[in-house]
Backbone as numpy.savetxt, mean C-alpha at the origin, in Angstrom:
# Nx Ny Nz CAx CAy CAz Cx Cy Cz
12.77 -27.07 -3.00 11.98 -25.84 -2.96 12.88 -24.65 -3.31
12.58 -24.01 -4.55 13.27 -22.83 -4.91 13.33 -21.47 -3.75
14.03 -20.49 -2.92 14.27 -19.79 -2.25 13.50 -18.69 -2.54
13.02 -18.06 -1.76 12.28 -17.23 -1.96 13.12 -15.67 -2.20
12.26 -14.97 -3.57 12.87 -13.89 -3.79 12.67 -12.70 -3.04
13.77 -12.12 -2.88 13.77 -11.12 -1.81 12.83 -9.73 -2.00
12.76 -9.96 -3.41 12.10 -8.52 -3.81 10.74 -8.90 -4.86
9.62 -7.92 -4.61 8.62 -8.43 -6.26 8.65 -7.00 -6.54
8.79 -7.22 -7.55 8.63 -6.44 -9.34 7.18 -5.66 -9.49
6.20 -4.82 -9.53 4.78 -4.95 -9.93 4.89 -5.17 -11.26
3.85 -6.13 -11.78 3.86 -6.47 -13.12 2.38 -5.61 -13.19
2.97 -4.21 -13.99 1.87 -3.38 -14.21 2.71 -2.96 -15.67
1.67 -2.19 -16.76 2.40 -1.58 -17.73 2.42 0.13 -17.45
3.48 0.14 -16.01 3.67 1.47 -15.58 4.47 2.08 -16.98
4.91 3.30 -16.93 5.86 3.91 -17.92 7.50 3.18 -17.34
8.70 3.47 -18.43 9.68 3.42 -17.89 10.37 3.95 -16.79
9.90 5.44 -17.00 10.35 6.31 -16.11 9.88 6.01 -14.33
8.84 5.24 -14.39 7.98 5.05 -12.82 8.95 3.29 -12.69
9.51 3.59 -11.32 10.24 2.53 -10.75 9.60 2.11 -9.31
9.21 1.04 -8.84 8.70 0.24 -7.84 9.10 -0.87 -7.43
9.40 -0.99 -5.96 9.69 -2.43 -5.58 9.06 -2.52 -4.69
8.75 -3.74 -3.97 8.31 -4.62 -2.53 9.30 -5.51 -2.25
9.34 -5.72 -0.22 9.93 -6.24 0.11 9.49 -7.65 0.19
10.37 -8.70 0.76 9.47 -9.88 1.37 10.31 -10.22 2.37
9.90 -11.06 3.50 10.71 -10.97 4.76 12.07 -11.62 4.46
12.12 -12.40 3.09 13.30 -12.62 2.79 14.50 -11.70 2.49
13.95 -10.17 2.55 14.65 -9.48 2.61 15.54 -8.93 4.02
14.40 -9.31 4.29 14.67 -8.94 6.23 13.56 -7.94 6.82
13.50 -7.39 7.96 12.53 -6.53 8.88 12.98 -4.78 8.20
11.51 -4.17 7.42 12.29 -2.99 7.61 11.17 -1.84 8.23
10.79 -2.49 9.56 10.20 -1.42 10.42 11.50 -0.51 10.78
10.70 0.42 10.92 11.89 1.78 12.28 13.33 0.95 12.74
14.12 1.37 12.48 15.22 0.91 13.17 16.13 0.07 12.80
14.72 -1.18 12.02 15.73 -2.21 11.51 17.11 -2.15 10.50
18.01 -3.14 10.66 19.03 -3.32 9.61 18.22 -3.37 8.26
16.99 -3.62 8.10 16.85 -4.12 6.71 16.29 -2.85 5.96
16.18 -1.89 6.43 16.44 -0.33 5.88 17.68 0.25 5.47
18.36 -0.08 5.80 20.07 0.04 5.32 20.04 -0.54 4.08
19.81 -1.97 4.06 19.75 -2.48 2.65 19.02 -2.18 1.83
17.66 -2.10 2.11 16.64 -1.31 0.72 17.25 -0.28 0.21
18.18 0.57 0.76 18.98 1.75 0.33 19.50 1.19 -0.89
19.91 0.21 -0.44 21.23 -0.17 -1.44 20.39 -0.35 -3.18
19.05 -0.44 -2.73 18.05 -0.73 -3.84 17.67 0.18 -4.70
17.60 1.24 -3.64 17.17 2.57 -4.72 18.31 4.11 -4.75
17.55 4.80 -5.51 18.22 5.85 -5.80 18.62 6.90 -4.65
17.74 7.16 -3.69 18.17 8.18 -2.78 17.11 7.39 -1.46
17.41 7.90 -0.05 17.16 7.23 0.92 15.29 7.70 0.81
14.76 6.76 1.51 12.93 6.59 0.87 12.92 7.77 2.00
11.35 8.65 1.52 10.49 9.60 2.72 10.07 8.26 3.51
10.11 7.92 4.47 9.62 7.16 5.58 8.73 8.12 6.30
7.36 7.62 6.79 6.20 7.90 7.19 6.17 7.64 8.65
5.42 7.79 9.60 5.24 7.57 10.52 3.49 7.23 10.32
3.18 6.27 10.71 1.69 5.82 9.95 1.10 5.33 10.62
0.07 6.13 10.70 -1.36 5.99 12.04 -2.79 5.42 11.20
-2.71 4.91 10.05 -3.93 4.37 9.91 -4.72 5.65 9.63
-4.23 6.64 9.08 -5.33 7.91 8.87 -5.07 7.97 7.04
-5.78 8.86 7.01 -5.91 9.45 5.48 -4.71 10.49 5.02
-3.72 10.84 5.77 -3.36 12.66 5.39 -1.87 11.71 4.33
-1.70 12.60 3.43 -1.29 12.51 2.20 0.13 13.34 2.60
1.02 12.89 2.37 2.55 13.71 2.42 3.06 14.58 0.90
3.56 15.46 1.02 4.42 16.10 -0.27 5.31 15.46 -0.26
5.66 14.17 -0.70 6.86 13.99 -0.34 8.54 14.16 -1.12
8.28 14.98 -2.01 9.27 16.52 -2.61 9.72 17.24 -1.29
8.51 17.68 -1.07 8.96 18.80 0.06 9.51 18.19 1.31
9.04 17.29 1.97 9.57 16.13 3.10 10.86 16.21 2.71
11.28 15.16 1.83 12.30 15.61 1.18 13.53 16.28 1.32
13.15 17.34 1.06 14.13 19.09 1.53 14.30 19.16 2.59
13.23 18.93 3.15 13.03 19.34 4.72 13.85 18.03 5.75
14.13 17.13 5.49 14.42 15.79 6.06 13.49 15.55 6.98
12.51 15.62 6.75 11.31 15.24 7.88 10.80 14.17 7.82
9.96 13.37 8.87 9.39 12.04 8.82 8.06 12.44 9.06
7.03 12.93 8.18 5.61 13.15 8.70 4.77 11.96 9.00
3.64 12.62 9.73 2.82 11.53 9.91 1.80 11.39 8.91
1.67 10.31 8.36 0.70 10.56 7.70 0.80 8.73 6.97
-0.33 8.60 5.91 -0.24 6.87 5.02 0.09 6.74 4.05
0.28 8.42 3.35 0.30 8.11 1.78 1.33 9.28 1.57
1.98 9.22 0.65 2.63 10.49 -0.07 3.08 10.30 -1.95
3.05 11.78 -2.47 3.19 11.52 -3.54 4.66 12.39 -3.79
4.80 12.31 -4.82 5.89 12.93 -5.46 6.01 13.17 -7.13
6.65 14.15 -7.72 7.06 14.85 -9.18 8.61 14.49 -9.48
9.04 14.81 -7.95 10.44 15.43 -8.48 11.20 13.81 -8.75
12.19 13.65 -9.98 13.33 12.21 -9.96 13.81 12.25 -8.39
13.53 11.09 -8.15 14.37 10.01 -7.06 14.25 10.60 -5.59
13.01 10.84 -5.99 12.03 11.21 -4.11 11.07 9.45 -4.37
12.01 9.26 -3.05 11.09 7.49 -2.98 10.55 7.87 -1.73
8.77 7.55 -2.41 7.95 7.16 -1.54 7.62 5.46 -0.88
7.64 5.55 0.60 7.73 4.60 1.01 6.64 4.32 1.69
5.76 3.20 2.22 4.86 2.66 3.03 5.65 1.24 3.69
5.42 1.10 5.22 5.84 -0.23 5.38 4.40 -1.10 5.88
4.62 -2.56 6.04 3.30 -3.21 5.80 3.35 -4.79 6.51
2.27 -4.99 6.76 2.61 -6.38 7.33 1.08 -7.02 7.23
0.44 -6.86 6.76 -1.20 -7.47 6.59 -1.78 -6.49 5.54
-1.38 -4.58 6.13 -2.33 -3.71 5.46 -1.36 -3.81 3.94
-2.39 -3.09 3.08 -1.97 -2.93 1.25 -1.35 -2.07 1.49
-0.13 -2.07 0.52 0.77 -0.99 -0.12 0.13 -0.72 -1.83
-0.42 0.59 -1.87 -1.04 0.76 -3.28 -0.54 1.72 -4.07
0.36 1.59 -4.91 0.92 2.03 -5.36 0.59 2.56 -6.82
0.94 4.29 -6.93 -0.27 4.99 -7.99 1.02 5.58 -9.32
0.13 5.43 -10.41 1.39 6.59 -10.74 0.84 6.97 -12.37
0.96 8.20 -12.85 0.43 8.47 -13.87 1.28 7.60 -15.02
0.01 7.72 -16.10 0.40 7.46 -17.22 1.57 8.02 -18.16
1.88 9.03 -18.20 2.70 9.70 -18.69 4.28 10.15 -17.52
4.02 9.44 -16.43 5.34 9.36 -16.00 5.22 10.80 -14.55
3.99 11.70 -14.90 4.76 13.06 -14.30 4.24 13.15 -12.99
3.88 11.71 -11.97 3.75 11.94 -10.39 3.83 10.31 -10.61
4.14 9.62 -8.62 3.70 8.62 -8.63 3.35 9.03 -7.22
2.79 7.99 -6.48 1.66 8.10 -5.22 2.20 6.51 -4.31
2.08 6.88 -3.25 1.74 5.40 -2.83 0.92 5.59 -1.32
0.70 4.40 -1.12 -0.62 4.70 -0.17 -0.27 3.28 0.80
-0.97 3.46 2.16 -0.57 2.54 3.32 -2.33 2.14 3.67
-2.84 0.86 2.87 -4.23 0.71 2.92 -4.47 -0.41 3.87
-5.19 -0.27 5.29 -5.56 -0.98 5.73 -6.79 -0.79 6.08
-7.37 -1.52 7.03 -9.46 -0.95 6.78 -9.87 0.08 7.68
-8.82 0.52 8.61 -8.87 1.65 8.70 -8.14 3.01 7.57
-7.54 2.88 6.91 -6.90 3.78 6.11 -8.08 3.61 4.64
-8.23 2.75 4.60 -9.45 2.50 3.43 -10.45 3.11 3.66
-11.43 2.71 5.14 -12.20 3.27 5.13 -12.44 4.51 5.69
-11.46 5.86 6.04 -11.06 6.94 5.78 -10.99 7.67 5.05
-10.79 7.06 3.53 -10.59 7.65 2.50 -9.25 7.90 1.78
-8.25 6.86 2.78 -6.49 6.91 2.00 -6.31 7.08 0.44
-7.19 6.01 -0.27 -7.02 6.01 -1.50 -7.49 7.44 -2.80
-8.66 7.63 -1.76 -9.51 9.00 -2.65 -8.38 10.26 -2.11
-8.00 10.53 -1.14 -6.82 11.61 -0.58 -5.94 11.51 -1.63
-5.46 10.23 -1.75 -3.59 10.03 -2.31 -4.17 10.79 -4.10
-5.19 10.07 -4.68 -5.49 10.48 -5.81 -6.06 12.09 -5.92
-6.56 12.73 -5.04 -6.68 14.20 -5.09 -5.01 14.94 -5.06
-4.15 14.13 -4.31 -2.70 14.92 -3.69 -2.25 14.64 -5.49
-2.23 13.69 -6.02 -1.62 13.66 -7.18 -2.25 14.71 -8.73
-3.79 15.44 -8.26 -3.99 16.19 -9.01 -4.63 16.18 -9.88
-4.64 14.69 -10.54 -5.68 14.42 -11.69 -5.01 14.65 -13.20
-3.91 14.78 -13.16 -3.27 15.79 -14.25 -3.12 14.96 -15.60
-3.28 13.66 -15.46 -3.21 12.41 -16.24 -4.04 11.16 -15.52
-3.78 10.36 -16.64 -4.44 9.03 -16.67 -3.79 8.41 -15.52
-4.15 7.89 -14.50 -3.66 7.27 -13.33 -3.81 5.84 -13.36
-2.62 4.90 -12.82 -2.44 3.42 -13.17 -2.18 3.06 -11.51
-2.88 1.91 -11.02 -2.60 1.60 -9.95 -2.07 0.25 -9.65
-2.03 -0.31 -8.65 -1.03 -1.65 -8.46 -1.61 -1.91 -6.77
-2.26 -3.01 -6.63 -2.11 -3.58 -5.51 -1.55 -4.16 -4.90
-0.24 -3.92 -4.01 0.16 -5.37 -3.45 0.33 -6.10 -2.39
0.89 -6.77 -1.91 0.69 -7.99 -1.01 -0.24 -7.48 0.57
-1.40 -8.09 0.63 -1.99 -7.54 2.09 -2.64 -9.32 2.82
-3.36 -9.10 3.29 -3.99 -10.38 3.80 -5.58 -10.56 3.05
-5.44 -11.82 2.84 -6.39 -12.04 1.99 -7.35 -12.26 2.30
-8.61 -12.05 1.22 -9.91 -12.65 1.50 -10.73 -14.19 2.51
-9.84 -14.60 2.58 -10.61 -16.02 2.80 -9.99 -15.75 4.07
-8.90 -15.28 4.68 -8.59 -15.34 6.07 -8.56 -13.95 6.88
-9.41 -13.09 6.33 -9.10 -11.68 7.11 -10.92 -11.67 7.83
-10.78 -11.70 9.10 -12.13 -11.81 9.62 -12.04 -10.50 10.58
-13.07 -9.56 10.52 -13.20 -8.78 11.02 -14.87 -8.29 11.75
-14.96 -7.75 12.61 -16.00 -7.62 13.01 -17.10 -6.48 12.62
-18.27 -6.37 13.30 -19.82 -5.70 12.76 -18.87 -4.36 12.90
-18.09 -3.56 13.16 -17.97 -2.59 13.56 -16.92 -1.95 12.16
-16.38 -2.59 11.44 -15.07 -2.58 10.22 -16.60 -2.80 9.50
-17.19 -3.80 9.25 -18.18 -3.30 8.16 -19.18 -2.11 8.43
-19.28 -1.91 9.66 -20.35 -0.56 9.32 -19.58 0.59 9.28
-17.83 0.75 9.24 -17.61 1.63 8.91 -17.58 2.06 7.39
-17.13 0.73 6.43 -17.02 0.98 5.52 -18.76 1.44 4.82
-19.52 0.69 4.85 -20.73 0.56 4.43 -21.24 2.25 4.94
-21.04 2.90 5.92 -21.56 4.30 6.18 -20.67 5.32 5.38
-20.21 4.90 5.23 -19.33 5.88 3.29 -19.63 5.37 1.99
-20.08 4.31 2.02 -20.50 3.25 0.90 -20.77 2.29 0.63
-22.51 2.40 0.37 -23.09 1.25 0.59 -22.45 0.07 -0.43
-22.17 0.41 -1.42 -21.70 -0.26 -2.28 -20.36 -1.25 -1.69
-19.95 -0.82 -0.66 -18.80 -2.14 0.17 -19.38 -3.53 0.60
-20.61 -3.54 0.71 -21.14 -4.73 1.68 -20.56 -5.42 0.19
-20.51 -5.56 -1.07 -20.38 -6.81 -1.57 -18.86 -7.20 -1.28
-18.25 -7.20 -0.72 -16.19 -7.12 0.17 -16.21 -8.03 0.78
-18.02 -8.09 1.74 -17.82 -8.78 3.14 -18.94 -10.19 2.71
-18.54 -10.95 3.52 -18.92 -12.34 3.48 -19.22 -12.84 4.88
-20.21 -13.42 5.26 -20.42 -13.67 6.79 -19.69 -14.76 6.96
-18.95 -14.66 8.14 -18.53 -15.89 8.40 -18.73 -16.28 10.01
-19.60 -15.57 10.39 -19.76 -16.35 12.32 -20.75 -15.31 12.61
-21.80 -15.18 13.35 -22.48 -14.25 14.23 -21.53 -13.20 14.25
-21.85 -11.70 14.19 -20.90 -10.53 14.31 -19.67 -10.58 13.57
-19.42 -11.65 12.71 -18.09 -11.27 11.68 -17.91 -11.74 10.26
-17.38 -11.49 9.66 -17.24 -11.17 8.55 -15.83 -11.70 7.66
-15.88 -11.94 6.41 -14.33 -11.92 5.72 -14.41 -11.00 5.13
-13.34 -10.33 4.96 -12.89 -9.05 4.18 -11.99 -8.80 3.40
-12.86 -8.88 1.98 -11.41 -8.55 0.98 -11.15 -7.28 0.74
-9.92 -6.89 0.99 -9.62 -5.47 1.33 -9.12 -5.30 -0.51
-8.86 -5.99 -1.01 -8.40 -5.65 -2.56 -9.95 -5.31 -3.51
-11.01 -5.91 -3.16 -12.19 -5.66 -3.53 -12.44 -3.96 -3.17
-12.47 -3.39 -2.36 -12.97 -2.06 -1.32 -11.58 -1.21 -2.05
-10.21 -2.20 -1.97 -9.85 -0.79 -2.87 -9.97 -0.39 -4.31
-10.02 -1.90 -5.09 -10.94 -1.92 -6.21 -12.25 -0.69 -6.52
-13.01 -0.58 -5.65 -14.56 0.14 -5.35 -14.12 1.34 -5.35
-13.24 1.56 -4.43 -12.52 3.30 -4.21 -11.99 3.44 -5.21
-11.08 3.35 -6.02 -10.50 3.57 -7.18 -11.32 3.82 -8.37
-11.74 2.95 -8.48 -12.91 3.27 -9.88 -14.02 4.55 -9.69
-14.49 4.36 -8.00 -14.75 5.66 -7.76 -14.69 6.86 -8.57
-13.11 6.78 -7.82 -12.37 8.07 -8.50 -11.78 8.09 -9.59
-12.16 7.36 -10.91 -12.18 7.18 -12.19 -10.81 6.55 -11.94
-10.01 5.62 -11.59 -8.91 5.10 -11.64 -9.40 3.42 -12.30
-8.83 3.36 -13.70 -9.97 1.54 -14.12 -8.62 1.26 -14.31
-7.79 1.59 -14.64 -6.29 0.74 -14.52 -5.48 -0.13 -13.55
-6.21 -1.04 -12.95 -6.11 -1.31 -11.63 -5.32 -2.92 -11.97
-4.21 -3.02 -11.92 -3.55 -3.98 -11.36 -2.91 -5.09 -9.64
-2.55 -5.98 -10.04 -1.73 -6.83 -8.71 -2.62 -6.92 -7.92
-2.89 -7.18 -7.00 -3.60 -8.16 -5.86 -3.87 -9.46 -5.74
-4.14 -10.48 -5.33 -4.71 -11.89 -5.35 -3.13 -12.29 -4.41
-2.59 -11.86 -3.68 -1.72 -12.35 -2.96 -2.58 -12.51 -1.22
-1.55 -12.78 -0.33 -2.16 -12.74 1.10 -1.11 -13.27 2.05
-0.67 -12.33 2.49 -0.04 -12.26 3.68 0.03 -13.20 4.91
-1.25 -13.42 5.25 -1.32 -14.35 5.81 -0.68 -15.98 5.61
-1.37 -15.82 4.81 -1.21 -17.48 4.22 -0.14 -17.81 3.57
0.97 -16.98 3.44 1.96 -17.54 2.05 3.29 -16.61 3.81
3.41 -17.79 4.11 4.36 -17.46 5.62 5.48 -17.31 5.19
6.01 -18.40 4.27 7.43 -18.45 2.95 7.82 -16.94 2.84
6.92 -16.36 2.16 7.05 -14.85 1.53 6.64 -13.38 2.60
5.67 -13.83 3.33 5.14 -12.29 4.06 5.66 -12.43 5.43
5.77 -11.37 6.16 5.45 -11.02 7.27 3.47 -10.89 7.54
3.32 -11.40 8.18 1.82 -10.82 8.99 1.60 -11.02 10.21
1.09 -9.49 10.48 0.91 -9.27 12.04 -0.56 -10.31 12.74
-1.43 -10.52 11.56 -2.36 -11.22 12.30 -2.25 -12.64 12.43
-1.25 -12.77 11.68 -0.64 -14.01 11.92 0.02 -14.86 13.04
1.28 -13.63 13.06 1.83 -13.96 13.95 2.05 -12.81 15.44
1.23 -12.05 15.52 0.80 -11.04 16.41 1.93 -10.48 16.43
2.87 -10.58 16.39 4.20 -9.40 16.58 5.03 -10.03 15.76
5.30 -8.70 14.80 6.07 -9.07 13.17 6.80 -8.18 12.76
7.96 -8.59 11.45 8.35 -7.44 11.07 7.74 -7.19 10.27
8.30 -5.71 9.32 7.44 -5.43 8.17 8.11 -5.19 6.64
7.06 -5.65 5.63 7.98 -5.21 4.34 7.52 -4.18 4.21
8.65 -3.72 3.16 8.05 -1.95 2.58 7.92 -2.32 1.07
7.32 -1.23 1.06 6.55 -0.72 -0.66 7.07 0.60 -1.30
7.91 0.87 -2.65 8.46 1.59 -2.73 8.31 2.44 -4.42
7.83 3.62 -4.78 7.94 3.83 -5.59 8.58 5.43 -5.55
9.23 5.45 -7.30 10.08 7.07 -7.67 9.37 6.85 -8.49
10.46 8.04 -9.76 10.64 8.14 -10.92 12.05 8.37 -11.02
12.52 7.59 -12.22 13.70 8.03 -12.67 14.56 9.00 -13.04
């Protein structure tokens, strides 16, 4: 059995200038604290805006964070300026990672079905402006066939948009499967974003490669990372 790689690539046709990586636990734990934040350093250009992330919608500057050395709260942040890395960390929820066509913002976003159905994805794409053609990237969350959630996760999504019930799939009295790459699929195009790459992974199920919290109820986490050059 070949070893698992520590890092994935998004295979999107971002510009040159837009740079992105993901972790995998083969990298190691890089919640708060961990050693395996030291090393992602070693990965990129300047140390990532790290978030403090409540499952809400609010969108970071993360230029200005930045300057400021601050850790806001918030799921998503974007950035203009070279070698402001935006970071999300993750362990079931999507890391969605945005970034114009022409190179001049990238975005990333911390999507789980609470951050989805909030509006994370429609926020991150207003914070970035609209200023160009926007390209997106889904990656690694928990997948369709094993993410079961209850009447209460679908009537949130479905009371912002009816158009979500096609996501959910019954699977028991009061619950449901939920493909969360479908719903961010729905949100995106929404907001005129059809460039939509990566997803069909799952956290859950591929133990080799992910961390997942619903898996294994207490986990570490990978991160999701995009600049510009």
């Amino acid at each position: 059995m070949s070893p698992v790689e520590p890092l994935i690539y998004p295979d999107w046709p971002a510009p040159a200038r837009v740079k992105a990586l993901v972790t995998t636990r083969a990298f190691g734990d890089l919640a708060r604290g961990a050693p395996g934040r030291s090393a992602v350093r070693e990965r990129l250009p300047a140390s990532p805006v790290w978030l403090r992330q409540v499952h809400g919608a609010a969108v970071a500057d993360a230029d200005a964070v930045r300057a400021a050395g601050a850790e806001p709260q918030a799921d998503a942040a974007v950035a203009r300026g070279a070698a402001t890395v935006c970071a999300v960390t993750v362990a079931d929820c999507m890391p969605v990672l945005l970034a114009e066509a022409n190179a001049g913002a990238v975005g990333i976003a911390h999507a789980g079905w609470r951050g989805l159905s909030a509006g994370v994805l429609e926020a991150t794409v207003r914070a970035l402006g609209a200023r160009g053609e926007l390209l997106a990237w889904l990656g690694p969350a928990i997948g369709p066939k094993v993410y079961e959630v209850g009447d209460e996760v679908r009537a949130a999504f479905l009371e912002r948009d009816a158009a979500a019930a096609s996501a959910f799939v019954a699977a028991r009295p009061g619950h449901w499967l939920l493909d969360l790459y479908a719903v961010a699929r729905q949100r995106l195009q929404a907001c005129g974003v059809t460039r939509i790459y990566g997803g069909g992974f799952c956290t859950y199920s591929d133990s080799e490669r992910f961390f997942s919290y619903r898996r294994d109820r207490s986990s570490g986490r990978m991160a999701a990372a995009i600049w510009l050059a």
